[in-house]
C-alpha positions in Angstrom: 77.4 266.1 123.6 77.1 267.6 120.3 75.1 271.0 119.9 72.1 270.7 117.4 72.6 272.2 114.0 71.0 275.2 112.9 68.9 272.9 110.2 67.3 270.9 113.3 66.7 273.5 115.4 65.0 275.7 112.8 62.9 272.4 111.7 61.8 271.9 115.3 61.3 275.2 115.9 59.3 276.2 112.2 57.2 273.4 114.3 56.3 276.2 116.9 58.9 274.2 119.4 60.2 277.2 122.0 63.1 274.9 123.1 64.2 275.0 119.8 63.5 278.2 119.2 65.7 279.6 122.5 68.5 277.5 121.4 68.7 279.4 118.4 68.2 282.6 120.1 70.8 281.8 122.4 73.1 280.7 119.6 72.8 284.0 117.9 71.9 286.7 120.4 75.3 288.1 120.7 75.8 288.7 117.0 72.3 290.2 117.0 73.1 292.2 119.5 77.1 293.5 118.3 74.9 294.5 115.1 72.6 296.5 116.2 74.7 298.4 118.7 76.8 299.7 115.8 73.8 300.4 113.6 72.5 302.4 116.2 74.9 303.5 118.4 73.7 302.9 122.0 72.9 300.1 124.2 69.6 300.7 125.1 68.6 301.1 121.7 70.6 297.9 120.5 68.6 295.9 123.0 65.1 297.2 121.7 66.1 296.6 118.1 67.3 292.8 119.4 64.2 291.9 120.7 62.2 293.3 117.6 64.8 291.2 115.9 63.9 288.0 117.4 60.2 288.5 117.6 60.4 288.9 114.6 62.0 285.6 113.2 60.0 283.9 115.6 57.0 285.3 113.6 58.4 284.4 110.4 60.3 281.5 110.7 57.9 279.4 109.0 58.7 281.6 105.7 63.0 280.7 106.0 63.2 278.1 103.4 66.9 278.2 103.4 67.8 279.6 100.4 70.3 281.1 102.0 72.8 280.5 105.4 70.2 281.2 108.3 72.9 283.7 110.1 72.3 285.8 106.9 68.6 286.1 107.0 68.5 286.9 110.5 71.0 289.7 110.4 68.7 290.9 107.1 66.4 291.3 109.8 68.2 292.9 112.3 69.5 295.7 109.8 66.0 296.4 109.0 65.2 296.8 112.4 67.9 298.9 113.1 67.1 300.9 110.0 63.5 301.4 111.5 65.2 302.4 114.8 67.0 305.0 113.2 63.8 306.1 111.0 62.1 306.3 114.4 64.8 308.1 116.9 66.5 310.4 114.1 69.2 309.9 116.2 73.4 309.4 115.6 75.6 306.7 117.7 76.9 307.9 120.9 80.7 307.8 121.5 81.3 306.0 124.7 84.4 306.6 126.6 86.4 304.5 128.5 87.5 305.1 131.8 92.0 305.0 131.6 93.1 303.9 135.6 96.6 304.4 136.3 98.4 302.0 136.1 102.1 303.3 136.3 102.6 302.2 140.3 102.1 299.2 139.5 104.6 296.3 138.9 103.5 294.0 136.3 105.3 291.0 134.4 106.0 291.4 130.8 103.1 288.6 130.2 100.7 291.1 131.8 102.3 294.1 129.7 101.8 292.5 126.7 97.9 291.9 128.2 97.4 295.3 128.8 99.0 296.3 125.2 96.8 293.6 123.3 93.2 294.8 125.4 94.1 298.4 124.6 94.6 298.2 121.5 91.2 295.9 121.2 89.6 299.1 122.7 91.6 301.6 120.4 90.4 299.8 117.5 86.5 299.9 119.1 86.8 303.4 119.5 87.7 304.1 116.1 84.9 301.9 115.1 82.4 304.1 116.5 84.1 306.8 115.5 82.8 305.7 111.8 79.4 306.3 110.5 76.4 303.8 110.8 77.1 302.0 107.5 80.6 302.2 107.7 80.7 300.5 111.2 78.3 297.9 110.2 80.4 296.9 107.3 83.6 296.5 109.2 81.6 294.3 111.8 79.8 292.1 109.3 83.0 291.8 107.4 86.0 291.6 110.2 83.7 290.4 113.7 81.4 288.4 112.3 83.4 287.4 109.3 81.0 287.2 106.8 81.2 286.9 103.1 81.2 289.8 100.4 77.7 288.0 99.0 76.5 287.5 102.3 76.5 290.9 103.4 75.5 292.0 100.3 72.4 289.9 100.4 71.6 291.7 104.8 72.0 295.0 103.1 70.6 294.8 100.0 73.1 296.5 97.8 75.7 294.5 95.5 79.0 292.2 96.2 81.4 294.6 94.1 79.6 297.8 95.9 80.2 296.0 99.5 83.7 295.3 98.4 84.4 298.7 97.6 82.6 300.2 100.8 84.3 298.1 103.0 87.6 299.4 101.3 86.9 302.8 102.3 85.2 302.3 105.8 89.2 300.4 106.0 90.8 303.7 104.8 88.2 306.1 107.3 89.2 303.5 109.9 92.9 303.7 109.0 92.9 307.6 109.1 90.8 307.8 112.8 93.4 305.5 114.2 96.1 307.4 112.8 94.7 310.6 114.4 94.6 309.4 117.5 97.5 307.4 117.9 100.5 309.0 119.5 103.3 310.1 116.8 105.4 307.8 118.8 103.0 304.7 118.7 102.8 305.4 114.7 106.4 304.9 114.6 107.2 302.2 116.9 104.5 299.7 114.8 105.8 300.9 111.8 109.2 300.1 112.6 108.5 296.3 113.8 106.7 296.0 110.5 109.9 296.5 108.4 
């Protein structure tokens, strides 16, 4: 069975249709929510500036005349809402840690290694992300994660194509430097090696 598009799910639900309308919810609830948890740096918060998200759209929806890609006006909204959030807490992301078990008594198959290597260096890269500022961290998620365009996150923050371009550059080089820092000297040279 085919999913509904977007286009007939916002028609039916512009139409005041809650089916509809939780579809699209549903569709988009984990992007939403990715977004606002590296705006604003905690969980709790993330899921407050979600809902305001969606109540949101729900009370605007009649105004999308798609003019643009839906995805793109809803995250608009969520990075205004996480702006207010900020505005409203004055507060900075919190670094979460991640519990490290040991492993090393453990006999594992090179298959699993190669796992392990491939989730750790997912949370590495994570880390370093929040590691980054508020913009910064939003740019690399809009840009890598949700793999949006230059004019499309240009358009959810309000600031040019060439500007965004150029941000995300340096967020790349920030990001590049954190993971440097905390990498092992070791690590550092075993990638670059296989890279040669």
């Amino acid at each position: 069975m085919n999913k509904p598009s977007d286009q007939l799910l916002i028609e039916r639900a512009q139409k005041r249709d809650i089916s509809a309308y939780e579809k699209l919810v549903d569709r988009y609830k984990h992007m939403v929510f990715t977004l606002a948890l590296r705006l604003v740096g905690n969980r709790e918060d993330a899921e407050e500036v979600a809902q305001d998200t969606f109540i949101k759209v729900y009370s605007a929806l009649t105004t999308f005349k798609g003019e643009s890609k839906f995805s793109t006006w809803l995250y608009k909204i969520a990075y205004r809402k996480g702006l207010d959030c900020l505005k409203k807490h004055k507060s900075q992301p919190q670094t979460k840690g991640f519990d490290m078990q040991d492993t090393s008594a453990l006999y594992l198959s090179p298959e699993i290694w190669n796992k392990i290597e491939i989730k750790e260096r997912r949370k590495t890269i994570k880390r370093a992300i929040e590691e980054l500022d508020n913009e910064d961290s939003v740019l690399i998620t809009l840009f890598y994660y949700q793999e949006l365009s230059l004019v499309e996150i240009s358009e959810i923050i309000g600031i040019e194509a060439n500007t965004v371009k150029v941000k995300i550059h340096r967020a790349r080089k920030k990001l590049a430097l954190i993971l440097r820092n905390s990498l092992e000297p070791e690590t550092i040279h075993s990638y670059e090696r296989t890279r040669r």
